[in-house]
C-alpha positions in Angstrom: -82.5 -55.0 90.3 -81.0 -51.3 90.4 -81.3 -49.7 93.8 -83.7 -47.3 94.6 -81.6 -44.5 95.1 -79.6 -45.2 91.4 -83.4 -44.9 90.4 -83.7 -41.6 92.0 -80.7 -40.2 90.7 -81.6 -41.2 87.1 -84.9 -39.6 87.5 -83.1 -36.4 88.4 -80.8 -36.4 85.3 -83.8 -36.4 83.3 -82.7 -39.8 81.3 -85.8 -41.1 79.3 -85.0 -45.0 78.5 -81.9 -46.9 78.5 -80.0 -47.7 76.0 -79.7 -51.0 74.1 -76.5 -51.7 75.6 -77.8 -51.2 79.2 -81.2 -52.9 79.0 -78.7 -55.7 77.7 -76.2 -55.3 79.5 -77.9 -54.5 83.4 -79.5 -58.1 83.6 -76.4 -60.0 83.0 -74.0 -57.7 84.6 -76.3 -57.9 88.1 -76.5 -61.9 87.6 -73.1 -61.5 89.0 -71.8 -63.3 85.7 -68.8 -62.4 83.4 -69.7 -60.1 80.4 -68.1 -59.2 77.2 -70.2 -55.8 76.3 -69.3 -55.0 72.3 -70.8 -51.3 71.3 -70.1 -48.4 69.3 -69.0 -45.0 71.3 -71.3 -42.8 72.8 -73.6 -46.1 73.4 -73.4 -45.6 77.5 -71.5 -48.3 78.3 -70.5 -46.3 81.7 -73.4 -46.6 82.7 -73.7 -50.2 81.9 -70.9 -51.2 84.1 -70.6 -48.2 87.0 -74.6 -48.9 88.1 -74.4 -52.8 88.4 -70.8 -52.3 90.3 -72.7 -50.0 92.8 -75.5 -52.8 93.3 -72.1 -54.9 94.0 -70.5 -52.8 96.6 -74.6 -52.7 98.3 -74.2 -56.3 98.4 -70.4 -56.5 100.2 -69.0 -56.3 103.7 -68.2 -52.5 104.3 -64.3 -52.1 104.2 -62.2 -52.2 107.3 -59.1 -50.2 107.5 -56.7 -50.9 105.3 -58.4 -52.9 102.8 -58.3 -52.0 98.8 -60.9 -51.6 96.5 -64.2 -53.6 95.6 -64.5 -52.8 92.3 -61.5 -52.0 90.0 -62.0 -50.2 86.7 -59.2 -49.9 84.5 -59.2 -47.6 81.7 -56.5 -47.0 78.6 -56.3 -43.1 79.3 -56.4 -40.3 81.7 -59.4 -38.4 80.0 -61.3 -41.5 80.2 -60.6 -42.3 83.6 -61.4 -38.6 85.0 -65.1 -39.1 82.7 -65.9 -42.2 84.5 -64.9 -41.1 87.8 -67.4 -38.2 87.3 -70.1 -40.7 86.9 -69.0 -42.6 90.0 -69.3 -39.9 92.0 -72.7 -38.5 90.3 -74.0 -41.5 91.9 -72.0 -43.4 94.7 -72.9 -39.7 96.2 -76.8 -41.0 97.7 -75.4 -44.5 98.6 -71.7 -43.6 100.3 -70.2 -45.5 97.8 -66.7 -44.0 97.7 -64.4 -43.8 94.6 -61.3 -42.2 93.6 -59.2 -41.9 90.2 -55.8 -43.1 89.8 -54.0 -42.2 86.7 -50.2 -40.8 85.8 -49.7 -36.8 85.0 -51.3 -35.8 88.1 -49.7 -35.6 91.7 -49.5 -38.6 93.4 -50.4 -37.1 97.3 -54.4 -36.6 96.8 -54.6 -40.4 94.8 -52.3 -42.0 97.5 -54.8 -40.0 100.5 -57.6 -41.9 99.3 -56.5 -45.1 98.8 -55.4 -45.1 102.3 -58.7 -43.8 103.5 -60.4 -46.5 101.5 -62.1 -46.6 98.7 -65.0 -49.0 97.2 -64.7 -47.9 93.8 -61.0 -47.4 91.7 -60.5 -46.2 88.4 -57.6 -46.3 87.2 -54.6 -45.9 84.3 -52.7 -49.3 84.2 -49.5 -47.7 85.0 -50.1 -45.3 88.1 -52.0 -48.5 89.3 -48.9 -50.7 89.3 -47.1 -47.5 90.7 -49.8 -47.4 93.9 -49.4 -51.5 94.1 -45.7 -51.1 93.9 -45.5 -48.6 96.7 -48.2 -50.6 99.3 -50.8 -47.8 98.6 -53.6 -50.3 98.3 -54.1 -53.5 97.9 -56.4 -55.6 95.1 -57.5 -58.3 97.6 -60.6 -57.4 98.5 -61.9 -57.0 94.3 -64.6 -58.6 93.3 -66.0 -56.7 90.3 -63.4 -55.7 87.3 -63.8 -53.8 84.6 -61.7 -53.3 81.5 -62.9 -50.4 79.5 -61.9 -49.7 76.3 -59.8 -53.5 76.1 -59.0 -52.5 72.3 -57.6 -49.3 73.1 -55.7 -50.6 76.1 -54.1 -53.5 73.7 -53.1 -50.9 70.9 -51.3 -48.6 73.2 -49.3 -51.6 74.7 -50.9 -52.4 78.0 -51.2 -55.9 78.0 -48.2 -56.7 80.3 -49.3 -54.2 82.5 -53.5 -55.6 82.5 -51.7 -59.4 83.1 -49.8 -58.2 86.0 -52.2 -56.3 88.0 -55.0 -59.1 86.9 -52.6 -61.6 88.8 -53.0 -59.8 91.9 -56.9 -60.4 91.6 -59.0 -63.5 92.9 -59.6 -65.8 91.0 -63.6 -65.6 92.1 -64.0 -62.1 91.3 -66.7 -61.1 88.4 -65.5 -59.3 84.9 -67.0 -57.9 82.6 -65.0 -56.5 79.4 -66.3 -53.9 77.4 -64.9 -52.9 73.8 -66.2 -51.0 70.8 -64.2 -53.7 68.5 -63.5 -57.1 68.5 -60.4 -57.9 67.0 -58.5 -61.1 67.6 -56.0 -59.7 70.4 -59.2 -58.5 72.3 -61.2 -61.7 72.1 -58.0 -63.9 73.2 -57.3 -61.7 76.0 -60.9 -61.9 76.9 -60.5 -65.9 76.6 -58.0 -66.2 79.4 -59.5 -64.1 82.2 -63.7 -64.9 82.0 -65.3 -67.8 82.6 -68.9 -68.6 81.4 -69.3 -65.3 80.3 -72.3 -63.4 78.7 -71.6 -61.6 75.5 -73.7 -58.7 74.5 -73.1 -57.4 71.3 -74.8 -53.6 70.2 -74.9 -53.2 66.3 -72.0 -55.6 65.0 -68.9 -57.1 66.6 -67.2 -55.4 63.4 -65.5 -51.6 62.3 -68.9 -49.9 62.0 -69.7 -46.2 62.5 -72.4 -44.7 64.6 -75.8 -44.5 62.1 -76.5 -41.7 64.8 -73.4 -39.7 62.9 -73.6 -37.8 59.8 -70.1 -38.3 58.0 -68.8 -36.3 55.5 -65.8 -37.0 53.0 -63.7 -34.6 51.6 -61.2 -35.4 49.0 -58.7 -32.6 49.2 -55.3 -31.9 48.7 -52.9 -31.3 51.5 -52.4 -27.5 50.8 -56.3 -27.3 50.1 -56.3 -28.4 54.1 -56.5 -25.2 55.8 -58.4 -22.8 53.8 -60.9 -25.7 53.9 -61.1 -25.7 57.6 -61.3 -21.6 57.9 -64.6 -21.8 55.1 -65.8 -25.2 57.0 -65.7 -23.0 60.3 -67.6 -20.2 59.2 -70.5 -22.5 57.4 -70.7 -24.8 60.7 -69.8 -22.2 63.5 -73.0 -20.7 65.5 -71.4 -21.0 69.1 -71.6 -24.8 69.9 -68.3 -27.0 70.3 -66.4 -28.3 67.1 -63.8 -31.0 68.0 -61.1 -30.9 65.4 -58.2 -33.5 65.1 -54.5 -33.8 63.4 -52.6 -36.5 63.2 -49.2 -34.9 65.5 -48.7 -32.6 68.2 -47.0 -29.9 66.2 -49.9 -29.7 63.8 -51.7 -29.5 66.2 -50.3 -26.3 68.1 -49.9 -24.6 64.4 -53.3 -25.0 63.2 -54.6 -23.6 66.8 -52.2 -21.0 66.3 -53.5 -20.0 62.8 -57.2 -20.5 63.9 -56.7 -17.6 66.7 -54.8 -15.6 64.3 -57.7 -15.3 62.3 -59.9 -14.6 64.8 -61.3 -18.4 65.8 -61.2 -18.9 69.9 -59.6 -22.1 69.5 -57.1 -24.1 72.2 -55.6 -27.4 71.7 -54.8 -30.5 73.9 -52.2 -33.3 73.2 -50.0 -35.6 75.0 -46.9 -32.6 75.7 -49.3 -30.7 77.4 -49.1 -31.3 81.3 -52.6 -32.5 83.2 -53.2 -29.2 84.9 -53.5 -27.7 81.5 -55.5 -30.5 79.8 -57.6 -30.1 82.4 -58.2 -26.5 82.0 -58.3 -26.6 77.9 -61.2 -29.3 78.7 -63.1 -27.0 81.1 -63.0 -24.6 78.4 -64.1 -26.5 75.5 -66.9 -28.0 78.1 -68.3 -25.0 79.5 -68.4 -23.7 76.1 -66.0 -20.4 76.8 -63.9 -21.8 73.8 -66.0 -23.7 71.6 -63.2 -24.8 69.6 -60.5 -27.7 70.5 -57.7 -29.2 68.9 -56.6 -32.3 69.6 -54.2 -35.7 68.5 -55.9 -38.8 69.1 -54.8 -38.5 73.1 -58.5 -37.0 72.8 -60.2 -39.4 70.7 -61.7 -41.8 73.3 -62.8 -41.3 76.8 -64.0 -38.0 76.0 -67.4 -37.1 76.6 -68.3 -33.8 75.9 -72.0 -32.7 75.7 -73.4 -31.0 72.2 -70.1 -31.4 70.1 -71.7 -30.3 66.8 -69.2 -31.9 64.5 -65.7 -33.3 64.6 -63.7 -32.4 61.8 -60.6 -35.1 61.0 -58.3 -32.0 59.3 -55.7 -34.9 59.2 -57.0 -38.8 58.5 -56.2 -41.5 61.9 -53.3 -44.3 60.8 -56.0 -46.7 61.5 -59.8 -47.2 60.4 -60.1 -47.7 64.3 -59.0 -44.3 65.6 -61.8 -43.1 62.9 -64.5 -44.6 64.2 -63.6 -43.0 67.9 -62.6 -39.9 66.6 -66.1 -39.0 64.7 -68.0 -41.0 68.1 -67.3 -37.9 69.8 -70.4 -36.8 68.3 -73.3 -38.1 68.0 -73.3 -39.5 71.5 -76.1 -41.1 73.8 -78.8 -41.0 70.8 -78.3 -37.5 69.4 -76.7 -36.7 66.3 -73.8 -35.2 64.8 -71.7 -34.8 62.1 -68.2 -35.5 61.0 -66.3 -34.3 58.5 -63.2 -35.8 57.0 -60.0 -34.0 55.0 -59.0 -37.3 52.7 -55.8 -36.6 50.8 -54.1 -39.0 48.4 -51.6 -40.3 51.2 -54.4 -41.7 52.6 -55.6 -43.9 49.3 -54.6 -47.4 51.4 -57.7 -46.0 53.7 -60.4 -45.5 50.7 -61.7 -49.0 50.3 -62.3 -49.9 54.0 -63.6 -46.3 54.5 -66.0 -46.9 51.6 -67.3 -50.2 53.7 -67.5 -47.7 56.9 -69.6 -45.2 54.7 -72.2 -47.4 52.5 -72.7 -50.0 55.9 -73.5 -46.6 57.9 -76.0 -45.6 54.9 -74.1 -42.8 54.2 -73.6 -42.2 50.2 -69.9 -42.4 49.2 -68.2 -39.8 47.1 -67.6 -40.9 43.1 -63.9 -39.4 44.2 -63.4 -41.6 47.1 -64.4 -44.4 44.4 -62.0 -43.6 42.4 -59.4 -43.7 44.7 -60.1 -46.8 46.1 -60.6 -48.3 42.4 -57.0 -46.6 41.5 -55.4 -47.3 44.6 -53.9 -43.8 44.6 -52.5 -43.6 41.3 -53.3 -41.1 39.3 -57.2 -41.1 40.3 -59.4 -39.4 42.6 -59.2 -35.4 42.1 -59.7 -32.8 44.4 -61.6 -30.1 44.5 -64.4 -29.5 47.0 -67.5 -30.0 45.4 -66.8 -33.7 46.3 -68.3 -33.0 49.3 -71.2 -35.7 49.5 -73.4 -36.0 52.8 -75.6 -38.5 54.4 -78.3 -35.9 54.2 -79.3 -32.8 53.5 -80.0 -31.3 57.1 -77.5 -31.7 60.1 -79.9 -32.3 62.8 -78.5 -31.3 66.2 -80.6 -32.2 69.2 -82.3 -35.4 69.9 -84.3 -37.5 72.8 -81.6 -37.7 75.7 -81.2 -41.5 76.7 -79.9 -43.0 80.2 
């Protein structure tokens, strides 16, 4: 059962219902059991984990000095981390639950300060973690409650020796629950070796499938087509609210920002060169609305949850069908819609056929030129031309019942 002050704070956010994920998810998470939670972005997992792990710390001898963590929460990047902290603290606030976020490209002295104060709640990048353990910061031998978030995404950008070694420093007894928006093999074996008995909760389909919630539009263009593509796409979309927009590298990233302001768009860009104290302030921007436009390489694709994103645009295509589906769930989140639109260019072709899977299992209707190209397999078939464009409907509807 959720406390009663998680209940009051829930009440003050103004969150109708849960969603499916939580009302699935709550129960088997407070049974104190192991949990493998599968769910599309923008599904509130968060919330499925954070609310439970406060019920936890409730339930736990307070700290003494000197002690780590209760509950760990490990999370593949810093954007993600900082979004879940934010929660923490929204509402660990009415209970004194105290939580803190560890994560590299930030200065170490405020982390390491309140991990030697004590804290019942860590989030926290693999690698500044190990860093903190390294150095006697804190300690994992009071954690009973562990979350992975975002195991795929951890496993693609390499962190499996680093999960392995900080999971080694955990009891054995503790409770885990493992939450991923895929289910590919890697995922499920690492899953196999650290729960026992576990629940598995599984929102929509364990497969590559797209938020219904998400309006996705193709666009089979060429590569110098691009640009002017984006300047029209701006001016039919752009009424004020945020556009996410994402290339494939960091260069392209900074040109097309820098062309966008030339022409008068008030755009900024975030990427892995950029240092945290201007992420953080390109962020702040593109929240608060002062620059409704951000650029971004896939550094941005998960972990960030920004309110009212009206569309993403992919200008370039991901190098995986994976990076797709998280790139376009940064609209469309917590049961209001959005809408994504998509640059595909001939050097894309080996994408077409699984993208046409993506499309028709989402109900959205596939363009005859994407057919082609999947049917030619980039040789010599497809065409460009914009008046491919082809949409799931014919309105792009943008608000929506808020959920929990």
């Amino acid at each position: 059962m959720l406390s009663d002050y998680c209940l009051d704070v829930i009440a003050k956010l103004g969150f109708v219902e849960p969603t499916p994920i939580q009302a699935q998810g709550w129960p088997m998470a407070l049974k104190g059991r192991d949990l493998i939670g599968i769910a599309e972005t923008g599904s509130g997992k968060t919330l499925a984990y954070l609310l439970p792990a406060l019920v936890h710390v409730g339930a736990q001898p307070r700290l003494a000095q000197g002690e780590g963590p209760i509950v760990l929460v490990l999370a593949p990047t810093r954007e993600l981390a900082v979004q879940i902290q934010e929660e923490a603290a929204k509402f660990g606030a009415r209970s004194n639950t105290r939580s803190t976020c560890v994560y590299g490209g930030a200065p170490k002295g405020p982390q390491i300060r309140d991990l030697k104060r004590g804290v019942e709640i860590v989030i926290a990048t693999p690698g500044r973690l190990i860093d903190m353990l390294e150095a006697q910061h804190t300690n994992l031998r009071r954690v009973t409650y562990l979350v992975l978030d975002e195991a795929d995404r951890m496993l693609d950008m390499g962190f499996e020796p680093q999960i392995r070694k900080i999971i080694s420093q955990i009891r054995p007894d503790r409770q885990t629950l493992y939450w991923s928006a895929t289910w590919p093999k890697e995922v499920e074996t690492l899953a196999r070796q650290f729960l026992r008995n576990a629940y598995k909760v599984i929102i929509g389909s364990a497969d590559l499938k797209a938020n219904q919630s998400i309006n996705q539009v193709i666009e089979v263009v060429t590569d110098v087509q691009k640009y002017n593509r984006l300047a029209n796409l701006l001016k039919e979309v752009m009424d004020g609210s945020r556009i996410l927009i994402f290339t494939e590298t960091k260069k392209g990233c900074d040109q097309i920002t820098r062309q966008l302001r030339m022409d008068g768009w008030p755009a900024l860009s975030i990427h892995g060169d950029k240092n945290q104290a201007e992420r953080d302030w390109v962020l702040s921007e593109f929240k608060s609305g002062r620059s409704p436009i951000m650029t971004a390489t896939d550094v941005a694709a998960r972990g960030l949850d920004v309110k009212d994103i009206k569309c993403v645009i992919n200008f370039d295509f991901p190098t995986s069908l994976e990076d797709y589906i998280h790139r376009i769930g940064r609209t469309g989140r917590a049961g209001a819609k959005g809408t994504a639109f998509t640059f595909f260019t001939h050097g894309n072709a080996k994408f077409a056929r699984h993208l046409i899977k993506i499309l028709a299992e989402a109900g959205q209707v596939v363009p005859p030129a994407l057919s082609d190209m999947a049917r030619s397999r980039g040789r010599g078939g497809g065409g460009g031309g914009y008046g491919n464009r082809i949409s799931g409907s014919n309105v792009i509807p943008l608000g929506s019942k808020r959920h929990w």
